[in-house]
DRENDREN-303165 format. One record per residue: x, y, z of N, C-alpha, C, CB in turn. Coordinates in steps of 0.1 Angstrom, whole numbers, plus 5000, padded with zeros to 4 digits. Each point is the difference from the previous one (the first is absolute). Glycine has a CB too. Layout:
<recs>
XYZXYZXYZXYZ...
</recs>
This chain:
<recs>
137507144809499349895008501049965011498649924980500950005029500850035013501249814994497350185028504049874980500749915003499949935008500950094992499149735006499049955012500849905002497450064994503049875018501549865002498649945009503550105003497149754998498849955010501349885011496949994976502449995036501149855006498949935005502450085010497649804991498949915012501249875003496850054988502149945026501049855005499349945008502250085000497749805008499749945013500949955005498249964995502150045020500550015007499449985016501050114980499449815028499749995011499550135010501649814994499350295004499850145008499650014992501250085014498750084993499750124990501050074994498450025012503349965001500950084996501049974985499850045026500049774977500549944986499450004989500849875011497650154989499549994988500250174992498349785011501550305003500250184992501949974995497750225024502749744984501850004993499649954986501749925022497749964974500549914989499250064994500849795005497950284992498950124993500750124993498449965021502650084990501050134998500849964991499950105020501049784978500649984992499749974991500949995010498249974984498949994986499950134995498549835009500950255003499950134993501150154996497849895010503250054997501050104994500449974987500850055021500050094975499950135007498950074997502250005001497550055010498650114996499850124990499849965022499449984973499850144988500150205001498249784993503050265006500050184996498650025003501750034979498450065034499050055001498649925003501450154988499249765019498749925004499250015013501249874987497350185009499550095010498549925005501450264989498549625006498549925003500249855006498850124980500849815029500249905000498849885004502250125002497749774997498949904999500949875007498550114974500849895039500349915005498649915009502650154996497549744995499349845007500849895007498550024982500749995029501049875011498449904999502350185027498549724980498849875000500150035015500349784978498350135027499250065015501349945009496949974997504049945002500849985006500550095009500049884985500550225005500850135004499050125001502149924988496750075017499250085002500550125020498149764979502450125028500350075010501650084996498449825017502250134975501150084995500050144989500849755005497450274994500150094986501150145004497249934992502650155015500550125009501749994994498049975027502549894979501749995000499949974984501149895028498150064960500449964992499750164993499749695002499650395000499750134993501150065000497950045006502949965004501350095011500849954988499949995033500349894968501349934996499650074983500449715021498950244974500150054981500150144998498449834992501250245021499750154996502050105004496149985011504249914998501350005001500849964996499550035011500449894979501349974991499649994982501249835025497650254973499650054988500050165000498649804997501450285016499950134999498850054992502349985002496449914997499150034995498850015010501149924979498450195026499050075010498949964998500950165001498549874989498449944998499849844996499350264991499949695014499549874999498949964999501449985009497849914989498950005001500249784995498950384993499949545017499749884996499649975009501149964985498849855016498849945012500749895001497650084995501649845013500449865005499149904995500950095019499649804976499149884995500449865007499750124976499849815012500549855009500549964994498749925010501850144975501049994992500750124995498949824996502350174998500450164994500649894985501150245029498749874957500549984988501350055000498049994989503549995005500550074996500849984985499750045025500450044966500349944987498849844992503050115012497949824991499549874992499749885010501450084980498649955038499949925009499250055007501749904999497350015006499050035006500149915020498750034968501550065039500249935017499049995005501750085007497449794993498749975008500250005013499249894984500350115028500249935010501049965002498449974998503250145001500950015004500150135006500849834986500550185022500450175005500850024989500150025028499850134968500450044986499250185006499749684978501450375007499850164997500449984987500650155021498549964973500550064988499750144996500149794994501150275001500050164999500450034986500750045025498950104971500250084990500250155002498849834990501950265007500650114998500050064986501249935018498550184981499950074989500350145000498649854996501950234994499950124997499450064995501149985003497450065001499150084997500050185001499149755006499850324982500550125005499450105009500949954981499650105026499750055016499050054996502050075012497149974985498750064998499149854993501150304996499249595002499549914996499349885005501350104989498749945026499549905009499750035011501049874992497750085015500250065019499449885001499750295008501149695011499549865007499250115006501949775003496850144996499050015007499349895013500050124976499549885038499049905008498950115003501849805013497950194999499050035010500650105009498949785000502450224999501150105002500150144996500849824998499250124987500550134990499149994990502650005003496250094990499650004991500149994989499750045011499749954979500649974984499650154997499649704992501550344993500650164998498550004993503350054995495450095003499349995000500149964978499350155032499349904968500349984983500350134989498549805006501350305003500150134992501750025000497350135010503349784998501850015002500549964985500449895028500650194971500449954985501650025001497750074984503149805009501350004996501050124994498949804998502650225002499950114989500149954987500850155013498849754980499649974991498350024995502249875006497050185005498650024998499049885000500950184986499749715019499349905002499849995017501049894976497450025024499749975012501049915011498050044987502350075022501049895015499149905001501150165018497649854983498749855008500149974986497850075023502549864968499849924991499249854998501850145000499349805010499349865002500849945014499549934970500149965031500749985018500449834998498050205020503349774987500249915006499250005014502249994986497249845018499350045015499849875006498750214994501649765017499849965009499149955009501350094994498249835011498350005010500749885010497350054980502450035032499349875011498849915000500750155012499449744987498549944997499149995010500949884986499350175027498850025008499750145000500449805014499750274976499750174996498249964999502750124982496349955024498749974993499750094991499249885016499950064978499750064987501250014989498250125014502549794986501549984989499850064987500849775009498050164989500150034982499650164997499049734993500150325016499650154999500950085004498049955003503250025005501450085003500649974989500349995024499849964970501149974989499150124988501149665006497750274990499450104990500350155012497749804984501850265021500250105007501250104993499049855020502050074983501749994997499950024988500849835015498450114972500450044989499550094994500549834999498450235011499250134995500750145002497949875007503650105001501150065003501150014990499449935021499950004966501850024994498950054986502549755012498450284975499650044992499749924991500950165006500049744994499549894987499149915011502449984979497150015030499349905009500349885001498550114997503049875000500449864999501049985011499649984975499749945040500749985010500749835000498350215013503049774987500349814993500649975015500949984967499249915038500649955014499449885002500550225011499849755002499549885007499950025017501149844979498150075026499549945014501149985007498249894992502250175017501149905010499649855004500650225011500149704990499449865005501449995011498449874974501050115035500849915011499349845008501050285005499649685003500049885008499450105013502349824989498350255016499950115013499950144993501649865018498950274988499750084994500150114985500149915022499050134979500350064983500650145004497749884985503750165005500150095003500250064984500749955027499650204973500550074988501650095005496950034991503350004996501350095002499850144993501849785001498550315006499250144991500750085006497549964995504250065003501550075009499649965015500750254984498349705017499749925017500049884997498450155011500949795001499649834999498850055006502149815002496650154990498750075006498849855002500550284983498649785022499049904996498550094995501349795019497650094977498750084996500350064989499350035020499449944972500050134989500549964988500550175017499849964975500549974989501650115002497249934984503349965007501650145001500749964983501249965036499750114962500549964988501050134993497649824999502650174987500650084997499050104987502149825010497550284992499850064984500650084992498449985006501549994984500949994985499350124990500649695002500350404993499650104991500549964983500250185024498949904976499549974979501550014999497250154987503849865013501350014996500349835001500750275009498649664995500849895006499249894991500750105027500049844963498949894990500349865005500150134977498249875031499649865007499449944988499650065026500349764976499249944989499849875010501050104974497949885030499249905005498749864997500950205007499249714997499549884996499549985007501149934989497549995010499049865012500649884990496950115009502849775000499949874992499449965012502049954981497649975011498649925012500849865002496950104989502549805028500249884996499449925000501350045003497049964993499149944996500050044988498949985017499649924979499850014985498049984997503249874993496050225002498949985002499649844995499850274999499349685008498949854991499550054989499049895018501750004973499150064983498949904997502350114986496649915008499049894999500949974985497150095014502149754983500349924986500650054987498349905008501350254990500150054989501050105004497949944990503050085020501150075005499250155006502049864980496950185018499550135008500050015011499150034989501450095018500050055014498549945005501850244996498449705014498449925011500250175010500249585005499050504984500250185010498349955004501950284982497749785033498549965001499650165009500149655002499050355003499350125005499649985015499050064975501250025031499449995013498750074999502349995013496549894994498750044996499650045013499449864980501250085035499750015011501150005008498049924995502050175015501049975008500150065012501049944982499550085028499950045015501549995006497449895003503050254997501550005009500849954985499449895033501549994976501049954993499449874993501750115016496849884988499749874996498950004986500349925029500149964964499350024989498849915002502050064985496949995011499149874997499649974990499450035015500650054974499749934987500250064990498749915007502150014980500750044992499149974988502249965013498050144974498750024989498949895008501650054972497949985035498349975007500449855008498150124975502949815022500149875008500350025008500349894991499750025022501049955014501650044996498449765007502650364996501149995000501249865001498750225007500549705003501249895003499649924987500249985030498850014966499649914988500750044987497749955011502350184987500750034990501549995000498150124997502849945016501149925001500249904998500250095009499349794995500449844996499849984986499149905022499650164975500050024981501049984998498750154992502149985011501350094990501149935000499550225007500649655009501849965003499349864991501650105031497549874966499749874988500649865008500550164974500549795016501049875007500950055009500149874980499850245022501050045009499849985016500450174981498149815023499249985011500149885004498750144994501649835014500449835010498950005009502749995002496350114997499150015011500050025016499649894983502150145020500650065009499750174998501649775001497550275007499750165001501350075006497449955005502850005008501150015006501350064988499049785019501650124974500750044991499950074989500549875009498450114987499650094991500050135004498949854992501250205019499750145000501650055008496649995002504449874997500950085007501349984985499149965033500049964954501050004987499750114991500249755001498550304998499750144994500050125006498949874992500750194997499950145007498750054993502750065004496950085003498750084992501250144992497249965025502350034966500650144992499050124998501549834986499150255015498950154999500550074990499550055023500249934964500150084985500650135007497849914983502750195014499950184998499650054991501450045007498649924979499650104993498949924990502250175002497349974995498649984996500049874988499450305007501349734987500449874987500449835008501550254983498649825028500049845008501349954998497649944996503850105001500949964991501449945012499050204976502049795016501049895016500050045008501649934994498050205013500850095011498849935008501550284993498849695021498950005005500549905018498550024969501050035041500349955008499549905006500550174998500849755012499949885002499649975014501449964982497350025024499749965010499849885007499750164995500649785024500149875000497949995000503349955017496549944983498449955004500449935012498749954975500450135035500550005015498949925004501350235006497349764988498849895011499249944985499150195031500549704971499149924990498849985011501949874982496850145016498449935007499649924987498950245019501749634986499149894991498550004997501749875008497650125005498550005001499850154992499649845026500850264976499350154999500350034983500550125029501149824967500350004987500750124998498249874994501950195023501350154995501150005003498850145002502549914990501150044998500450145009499649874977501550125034500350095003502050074995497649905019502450244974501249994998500550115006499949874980501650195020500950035013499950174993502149735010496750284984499650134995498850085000501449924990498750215013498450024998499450024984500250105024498749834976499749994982498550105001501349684991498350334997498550105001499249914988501150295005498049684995498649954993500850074985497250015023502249934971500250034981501950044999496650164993504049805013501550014998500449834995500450225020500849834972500249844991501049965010499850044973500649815024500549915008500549854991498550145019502449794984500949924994500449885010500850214987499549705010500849905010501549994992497749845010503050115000501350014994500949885005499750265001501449674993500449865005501850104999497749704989502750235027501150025000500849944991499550055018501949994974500349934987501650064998497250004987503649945015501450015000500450024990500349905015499650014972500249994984499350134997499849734995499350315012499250174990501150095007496649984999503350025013500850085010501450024993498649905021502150014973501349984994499850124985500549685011498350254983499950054989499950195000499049744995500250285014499250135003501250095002497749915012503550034998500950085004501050094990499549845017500550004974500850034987499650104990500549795004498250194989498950064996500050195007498749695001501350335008500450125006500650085002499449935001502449944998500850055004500350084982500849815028499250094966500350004986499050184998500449644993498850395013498950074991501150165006496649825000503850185008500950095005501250024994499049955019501249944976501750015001499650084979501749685024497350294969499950034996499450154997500649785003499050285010499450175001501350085004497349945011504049954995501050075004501050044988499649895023500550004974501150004983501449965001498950214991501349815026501549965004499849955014501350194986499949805018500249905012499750145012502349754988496850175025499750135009501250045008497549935002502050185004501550025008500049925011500350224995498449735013499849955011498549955003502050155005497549775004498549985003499949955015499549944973499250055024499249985015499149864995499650305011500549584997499249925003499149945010501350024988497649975008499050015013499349825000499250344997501149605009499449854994499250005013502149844985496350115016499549925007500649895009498850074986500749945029500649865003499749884998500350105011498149874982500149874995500449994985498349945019502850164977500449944986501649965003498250174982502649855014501249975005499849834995500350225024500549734981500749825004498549945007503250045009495750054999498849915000498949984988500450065024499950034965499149994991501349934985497850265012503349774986500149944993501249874999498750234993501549795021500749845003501649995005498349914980502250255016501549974995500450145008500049864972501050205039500050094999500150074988500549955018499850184987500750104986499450024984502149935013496950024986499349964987499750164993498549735010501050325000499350204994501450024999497650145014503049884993501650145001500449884985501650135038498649794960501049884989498950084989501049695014497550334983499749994992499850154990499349785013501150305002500450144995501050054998498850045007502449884995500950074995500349924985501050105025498449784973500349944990499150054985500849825019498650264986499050114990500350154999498249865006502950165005500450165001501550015003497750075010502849804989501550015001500250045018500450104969501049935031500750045011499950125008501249874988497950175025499950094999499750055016499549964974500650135037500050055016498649984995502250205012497649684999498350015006500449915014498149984973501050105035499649955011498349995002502550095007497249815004498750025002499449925016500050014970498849945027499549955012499249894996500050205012499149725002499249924996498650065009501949794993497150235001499250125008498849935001500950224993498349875017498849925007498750084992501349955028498950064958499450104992500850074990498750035019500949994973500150104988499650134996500149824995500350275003499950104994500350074985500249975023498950074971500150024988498550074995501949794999498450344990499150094998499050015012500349964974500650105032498950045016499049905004500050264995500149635005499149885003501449895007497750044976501349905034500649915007499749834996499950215019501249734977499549944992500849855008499550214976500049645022500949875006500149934991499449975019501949904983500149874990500650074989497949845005502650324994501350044988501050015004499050124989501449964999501550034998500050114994500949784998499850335011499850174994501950054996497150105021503049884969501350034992500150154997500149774990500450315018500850154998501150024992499550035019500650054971501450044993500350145002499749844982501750155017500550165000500450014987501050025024498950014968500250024986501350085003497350004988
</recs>
């Protein structure tokens, strides 16, 4: 499994923060041939000199990462500061290709000399004004063998960019990873569904609906059945109500946690319909969801714990992908996720981002937290 060192820092420049980054992360690991580097949008006009600078004093060529509005590194999390954070590894030469819009991903009939698939699974990347996002990403995972593409959204202030041995924009870019290489991955949500009185999921049916807009949920007025669902929770402020919830979209057929979190973008009092930031289809299920820090806390743990237990030991290294509204705006404190993972997985090279989206089992997903392990 690959040898993996990590550095992060903030810093006014770019040139002090990549210095004090580099000294975190020496010395670089034998044979260290991958690297993962996130800057915050700050240093977005500096990506080019900050690629130069790591790729020149790691001696490590391939790269691959993005720009947020935050970057993770280890156990600190840099909101809305200038900040980098990087990782290096020694992976084995047949066990990875950076892939964009550039360079294609190795097809799937490619095999290791171990006999395992090069397209295995993918680290990946997205611009968020890519259209059609979520169907490029699925697309992407119809490209690898296990179909499991994990990453996040670039988020910036100004522009979004990616790093893929360039500084690119558009698209998807990233790294893919061959069956030689034992990834282990997590969602945690940071909602939590409305449970009626007797603690059951309030799961309801879309009976009608048009576009993105619902009009009626098991045979009622949509907006009526929302207010149902938030109970005391309703101040009779619509306005807020629709900007403290969310709509959740089950995946699987059992209707069970996984399930995506969308904003509710229009309410029609008079008409009684719900509009959400998704397209939904007639007889598909549906959920409301209350943003929830205490679940959010719990879930993380809950997840992290469910891993640390599939792994058996401490990882070599990971990837964190946090939403931008989870961080210090959802649970009050910086650093709360990176503090609550390493305090469930111990000491360990992770770097990450704060993204404008999620990625996970080839679905584009918001309001998580997508935890990568290198076993």
């Amino acid at each position: 499994m690959p040898a993996l060192r990590c550095g992060h820092a903030g810093a006014a420049t770019w040139r002090q923060a990549a210095r004090l980054a580099l000294a975190r992360l020496l010395p670089v690991p034998g044979g260290a041939n991958l690297g993962f580097l996130y800057l915050s949008d700050d240093f977005a006009a500096d990506a080019a000199q900050l690629l130069e600078f790591f790729r020149r004093e790691t001696g490590v060529s391939d790269w691959v990462g993005t720009v947020g509005l935050g970057v993770i590194g280890e156990d600190v999390e840099y909101m809305n500061m200038p900040s980098v954070s990087v990782m290096v590894g020694a992976f084995p030469e047949d066990g990875f290709r950076v892939f964009s819009g550039r360079s294609r991903p190795p097809p799937l009939d490619e095999h290791t000399a171990n006999g395992r698939p090069v397209a295995h699974c993918a680290l990946v990347h997205a611009d968020p004004g890519t259209p059609d996002l979520a169907d490029l990403v699925s697309d992407m995972a119809g490209k690898l063998a296990s179909g499991f593409a994990v990453g996040g959204v670039s988020s910036s202030r100004g522009e979004a960019l990616q790093i893929a041995n360039e500084v690119l924009r558009g698209g998807l870019s990233g790294v893919v990873l061959s069956g030689d290489i034992d990834l282990r991955a997590g969602v945690t949500q940071g909602c939590t569904p409305l449970r009626s009185a007797d603690r059951s999921r309030r799961t309801h049916r879309i009976t009608a609906c048009r576009g993105n807009v619902i009009e009626s949920l098991d045979g009622r007025p949509a907006l009526e059945v929302f207010v149902d669902d938030l109970g005391d929770a309703f101040d009779g402020d619509l306005v807020r109500a629709a900007s403290g919830f969310l709509a959740g979209l089950p995946l699987d057929e059992d209707e069970s946690a996984d399930f995506l979190a969308r904003n509710i973008v229009g309410l029609d009092s008079r008409a009684g319909l719900l509009a959400v930031a998704a397209q939904i289809e007639e007889g598909a299920p549906i959920m409301f969801c209350r943003r929830d820090a205490m679940a959010a806390r719990e879930d993380l743990a809950r997840m992290t714990r469910r891993l640390a237990e599939r792994l058996g030991r401490a990882p070599q290294g990971g990837l964190y992908v946090s939403c931008i509204a989870r961080g210090a705006n959802l649970f009050g404190t910086p650093s709360e996720e990176a503090k609550i993972i390493r305090r469930e997985l111990g000491s360990f090279p992770m770097v990450g981002f704060f993204a404008n989206g999620e990625i996970a089992h080839a679905r584009l997903y918001a309001y998580t937290g997508v935890l990568v392990l290198f076993a």
